[in-house]
DRENDO-1510 file (C-alpha; in Angstrom, 1 decimal, always signed):
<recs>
REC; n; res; u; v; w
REC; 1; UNK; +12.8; +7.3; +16.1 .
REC; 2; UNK; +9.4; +7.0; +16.4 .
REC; 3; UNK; +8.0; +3.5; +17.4 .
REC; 4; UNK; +5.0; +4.2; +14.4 .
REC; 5; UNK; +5.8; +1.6; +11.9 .
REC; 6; UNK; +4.2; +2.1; +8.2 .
REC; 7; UNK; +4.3; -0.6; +5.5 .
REC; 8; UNK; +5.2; +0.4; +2.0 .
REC; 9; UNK; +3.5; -1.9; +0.2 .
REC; 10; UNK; +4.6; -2.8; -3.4 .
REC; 11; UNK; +1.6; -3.8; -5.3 .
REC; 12; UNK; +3.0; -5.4; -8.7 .
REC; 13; UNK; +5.3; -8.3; -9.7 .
REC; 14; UNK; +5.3; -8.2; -12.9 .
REC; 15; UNK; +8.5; -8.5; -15.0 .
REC; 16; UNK; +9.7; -5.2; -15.8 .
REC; 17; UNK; +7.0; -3.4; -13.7 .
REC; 18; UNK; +7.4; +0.5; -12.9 .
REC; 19; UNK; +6.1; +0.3; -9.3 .
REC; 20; UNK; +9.5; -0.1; -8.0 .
REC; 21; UNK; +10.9; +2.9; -8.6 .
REC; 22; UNK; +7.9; +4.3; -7.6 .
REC; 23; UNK; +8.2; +2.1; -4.0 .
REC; 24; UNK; +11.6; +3.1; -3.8 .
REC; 25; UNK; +11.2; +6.8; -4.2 .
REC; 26; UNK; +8.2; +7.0; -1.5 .
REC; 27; UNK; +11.1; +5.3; +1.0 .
REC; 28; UNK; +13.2; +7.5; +0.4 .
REC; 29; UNK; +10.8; +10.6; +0.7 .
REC; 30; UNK; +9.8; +8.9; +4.0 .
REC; 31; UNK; +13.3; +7.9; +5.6 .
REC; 32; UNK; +13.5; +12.0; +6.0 .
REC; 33; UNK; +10.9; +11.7; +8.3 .
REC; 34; UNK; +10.8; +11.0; +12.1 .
REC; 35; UNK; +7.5; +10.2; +12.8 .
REC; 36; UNK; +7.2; +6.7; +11.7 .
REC; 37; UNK; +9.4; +3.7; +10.3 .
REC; 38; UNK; +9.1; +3.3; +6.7 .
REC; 39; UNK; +9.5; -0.1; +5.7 .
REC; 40; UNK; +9.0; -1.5; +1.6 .
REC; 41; UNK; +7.1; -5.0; +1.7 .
REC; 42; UNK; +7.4; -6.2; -2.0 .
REC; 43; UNK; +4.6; -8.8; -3.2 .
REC; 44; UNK; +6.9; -10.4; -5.1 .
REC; 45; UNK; +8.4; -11.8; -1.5 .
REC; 46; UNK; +5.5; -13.0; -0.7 .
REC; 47; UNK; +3.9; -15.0; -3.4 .
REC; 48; UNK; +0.7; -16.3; -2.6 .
REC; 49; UNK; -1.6; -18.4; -4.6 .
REC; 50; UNK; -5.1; -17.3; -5.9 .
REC; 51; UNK; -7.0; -17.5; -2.4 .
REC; 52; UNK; -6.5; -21.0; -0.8 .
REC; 53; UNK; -8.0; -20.5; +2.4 .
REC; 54; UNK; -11.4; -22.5; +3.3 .
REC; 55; UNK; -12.3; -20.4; +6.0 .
REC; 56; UNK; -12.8; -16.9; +5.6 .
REC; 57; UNK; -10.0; -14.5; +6.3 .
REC; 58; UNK; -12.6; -12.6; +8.7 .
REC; 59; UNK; -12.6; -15.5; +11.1 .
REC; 60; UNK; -8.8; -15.8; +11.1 .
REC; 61; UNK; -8.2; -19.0; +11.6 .
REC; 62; UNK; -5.6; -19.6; +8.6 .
REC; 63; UNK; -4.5; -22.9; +7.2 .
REC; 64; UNK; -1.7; -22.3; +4.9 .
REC; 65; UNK; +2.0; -21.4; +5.9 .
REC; 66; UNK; +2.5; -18.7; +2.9 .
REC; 67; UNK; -1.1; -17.0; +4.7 .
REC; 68; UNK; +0.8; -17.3; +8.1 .
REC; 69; UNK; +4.0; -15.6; +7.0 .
REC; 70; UNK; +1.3; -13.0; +5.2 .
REC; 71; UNK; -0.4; -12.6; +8.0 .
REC; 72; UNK; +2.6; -12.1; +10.4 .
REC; 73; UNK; +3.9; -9.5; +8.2 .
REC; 74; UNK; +1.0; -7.4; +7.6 .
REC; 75; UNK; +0.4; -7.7; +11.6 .
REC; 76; UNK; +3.7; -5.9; +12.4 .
REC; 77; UNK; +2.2; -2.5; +11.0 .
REC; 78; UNK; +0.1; +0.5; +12.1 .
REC; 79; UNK; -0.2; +1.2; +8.9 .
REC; 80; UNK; +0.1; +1.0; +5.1 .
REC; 81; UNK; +1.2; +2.9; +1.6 .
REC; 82; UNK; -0.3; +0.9; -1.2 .
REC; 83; UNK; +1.7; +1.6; -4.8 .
REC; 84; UNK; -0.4; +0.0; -7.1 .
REC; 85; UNK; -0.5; +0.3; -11.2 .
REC; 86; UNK; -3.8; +0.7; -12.8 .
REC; 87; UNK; -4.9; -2.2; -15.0 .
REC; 88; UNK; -8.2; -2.0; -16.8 .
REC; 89; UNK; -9.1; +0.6; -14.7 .
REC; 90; UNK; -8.6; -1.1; -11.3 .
REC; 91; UNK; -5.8; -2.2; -9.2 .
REC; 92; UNK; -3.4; -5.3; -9.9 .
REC; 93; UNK; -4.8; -8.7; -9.2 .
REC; 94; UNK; -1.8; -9.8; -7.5 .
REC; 95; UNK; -2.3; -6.7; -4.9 .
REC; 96; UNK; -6.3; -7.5; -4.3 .
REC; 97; UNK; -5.1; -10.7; -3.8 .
REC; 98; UNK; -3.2; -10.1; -0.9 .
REC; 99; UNK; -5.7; -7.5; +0.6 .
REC; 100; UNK; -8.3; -10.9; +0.2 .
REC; 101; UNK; -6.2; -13.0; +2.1 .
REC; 102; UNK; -6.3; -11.1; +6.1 .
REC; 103; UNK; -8.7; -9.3; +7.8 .
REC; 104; UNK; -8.4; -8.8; +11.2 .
REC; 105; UNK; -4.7; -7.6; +10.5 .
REC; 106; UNK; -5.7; -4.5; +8.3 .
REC; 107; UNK; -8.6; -4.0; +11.2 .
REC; 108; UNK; -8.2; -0.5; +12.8 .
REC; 109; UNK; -5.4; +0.8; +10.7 .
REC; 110; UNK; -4.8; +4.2; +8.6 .
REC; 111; UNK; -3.7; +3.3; +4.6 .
REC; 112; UNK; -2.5; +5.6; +1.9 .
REC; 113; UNK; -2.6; +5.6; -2.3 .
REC; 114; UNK; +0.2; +6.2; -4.3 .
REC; 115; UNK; -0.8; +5.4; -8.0 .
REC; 116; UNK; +0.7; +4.6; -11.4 .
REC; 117; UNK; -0.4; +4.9; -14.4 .
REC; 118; UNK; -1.9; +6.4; -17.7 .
REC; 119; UNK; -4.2; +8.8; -16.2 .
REC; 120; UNK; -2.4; +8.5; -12.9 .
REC; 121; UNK; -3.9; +5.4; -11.5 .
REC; 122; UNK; -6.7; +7.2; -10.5 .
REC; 123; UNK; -9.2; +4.9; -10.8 .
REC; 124; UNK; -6.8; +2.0; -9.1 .
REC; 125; UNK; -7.1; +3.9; -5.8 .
REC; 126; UNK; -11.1; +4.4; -6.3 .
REC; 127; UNK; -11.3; +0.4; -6.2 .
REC; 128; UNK; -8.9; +0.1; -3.1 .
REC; 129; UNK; -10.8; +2.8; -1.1 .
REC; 130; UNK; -14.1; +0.3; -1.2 .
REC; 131; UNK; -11.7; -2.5; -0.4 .
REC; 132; UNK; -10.4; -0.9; +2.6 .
REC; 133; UNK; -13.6; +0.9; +3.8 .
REC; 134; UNK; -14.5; -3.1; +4.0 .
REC; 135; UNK; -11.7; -3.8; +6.1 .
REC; 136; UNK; -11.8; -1.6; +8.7 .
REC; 137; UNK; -8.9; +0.3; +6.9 .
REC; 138; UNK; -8.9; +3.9; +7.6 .
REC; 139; UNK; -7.6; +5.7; +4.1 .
REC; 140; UNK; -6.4; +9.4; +4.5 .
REC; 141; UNK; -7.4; +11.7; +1.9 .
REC; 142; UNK; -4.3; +12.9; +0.0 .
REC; 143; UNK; -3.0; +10.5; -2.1 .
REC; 144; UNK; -0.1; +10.5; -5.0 .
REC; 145; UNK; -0.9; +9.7; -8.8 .
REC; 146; UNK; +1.7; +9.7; -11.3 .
REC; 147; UNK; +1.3; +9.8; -15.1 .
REC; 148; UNK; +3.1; +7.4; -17.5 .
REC; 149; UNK; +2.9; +10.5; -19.7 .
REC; 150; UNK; +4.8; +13.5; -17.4 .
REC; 151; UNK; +6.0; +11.3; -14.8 .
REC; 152; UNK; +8.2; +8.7; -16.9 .
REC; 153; UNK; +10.4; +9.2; -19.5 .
REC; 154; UNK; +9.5; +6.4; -22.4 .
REC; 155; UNK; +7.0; +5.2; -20.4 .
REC; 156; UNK; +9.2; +3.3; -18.2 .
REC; 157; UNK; +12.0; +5.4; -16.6 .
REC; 158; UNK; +10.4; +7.3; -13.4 .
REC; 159; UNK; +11.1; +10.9; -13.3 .
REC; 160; UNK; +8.2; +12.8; -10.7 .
REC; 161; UNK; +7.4; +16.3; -11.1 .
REC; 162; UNK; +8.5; +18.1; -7.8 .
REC; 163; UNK; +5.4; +19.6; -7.4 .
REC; 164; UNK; +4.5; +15.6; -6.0 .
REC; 165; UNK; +7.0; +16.3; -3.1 .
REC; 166; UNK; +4.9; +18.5; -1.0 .
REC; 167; UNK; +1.7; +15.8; -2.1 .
REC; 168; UNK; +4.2; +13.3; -0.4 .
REC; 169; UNK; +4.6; +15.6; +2.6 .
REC; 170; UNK; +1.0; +16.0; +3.4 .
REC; 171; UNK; +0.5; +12.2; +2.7 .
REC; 172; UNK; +3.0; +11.3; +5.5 .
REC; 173; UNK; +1.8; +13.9; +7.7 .
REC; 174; UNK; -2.1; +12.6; +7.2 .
REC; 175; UNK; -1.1; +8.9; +7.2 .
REC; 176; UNK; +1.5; +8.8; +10.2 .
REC; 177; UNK; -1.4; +11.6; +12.1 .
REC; 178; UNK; -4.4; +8.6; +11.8 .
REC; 179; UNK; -2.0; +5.6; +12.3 .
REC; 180; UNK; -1.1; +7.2; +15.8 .
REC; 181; UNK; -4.7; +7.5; +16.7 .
REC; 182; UNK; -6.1; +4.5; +15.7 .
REC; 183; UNK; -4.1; +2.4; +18.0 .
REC; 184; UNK; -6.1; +4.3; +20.8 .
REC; 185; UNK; -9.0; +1.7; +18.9 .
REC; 186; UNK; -6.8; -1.1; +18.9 .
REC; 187; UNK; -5.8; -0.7; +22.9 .
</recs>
């Protein structure tokens, strides 16, 4: 197994939300693959307050023990899948919330979109590409959207067209490809 590891990270905690099934299935489309760990980091295990710190995040000197434990987490990674729902066309507060807390731990990283949502969460992953272009996030191209129309049955049982397997392929291959070479920066 490859010593790569890439954080799967779960962008919604809201009762009842669809992004774990979504979460799940890109884990288990990854644990196929050899060239990185695949590990799920739910938000709803770390749940942080609306932005606490005094200091900015850029300087990294963090106060609170819930930013520590954030921090630490995040930190372990080379990089990161983002599944994030599409709210009034943008991504979840709770998930830009925990992008706002760190900086120098996204730093010199690759990233990758997988989106929910009415027109596919589209427009979620347009707002987290700015994000991460700000934090020294690398974001790969190919990225996975899937409708609450053809991807869900009742809006709320998640059944993806195959056609989003091979879009999952070329995700990993993209995403594990730029993680590997950007700790060349980080060295």
């Amino acid at each position: 197994m490859s010593d790569l590891k890439i954080a799967v990270i779960l962008g919604s905690t809201r009762p009842g939300r669809n992004g774990k099934a979504v979460a799940d299935w890109v884990v288990d489309r990854a644990g196929a693959r050899t060239g990185a760990e695949y590990e799920l980091v739910d938000l709803a295990d770390y749940p942080l307050p609306h932005l606490d710190e005094a200091i900015p995040p850029s300087m990294g000197q963090y106060q609170g023990e819930h930013t520590k434990a954030w921090a630490a987490k995040i930190a372990e990674f080379d990089g990161y899948i983002f599944v994030t729902p599409e709210y009034n066309h943008s991504t979840s507060g709770v998930l830009k919330n925990a992008i706002d807390y760190l900086y120098g731990e996204w730093n010199n990283k690759a990233a990758a979109f997988v989106s929910y949502g009415s027109l596919g969460g589209a427009r979620a992953i347009e707002h987290l590409r700015a994000v991460a272009s700000e934090l020294q996030l690398a974001h790969v191209r190919q990225q996975l959207s899937f409708s609450l129309f053809t991807d869900f049955e009742n809006f709320s049982v998640f059944k993806p067209g195959e056609q989003h397997d091979d879009a999952a392929v070329v995700l990993f291959e993209q995403l594990e490809s730029w993680a590997r070479a950007l700790r060349t920066v980080r060295a």
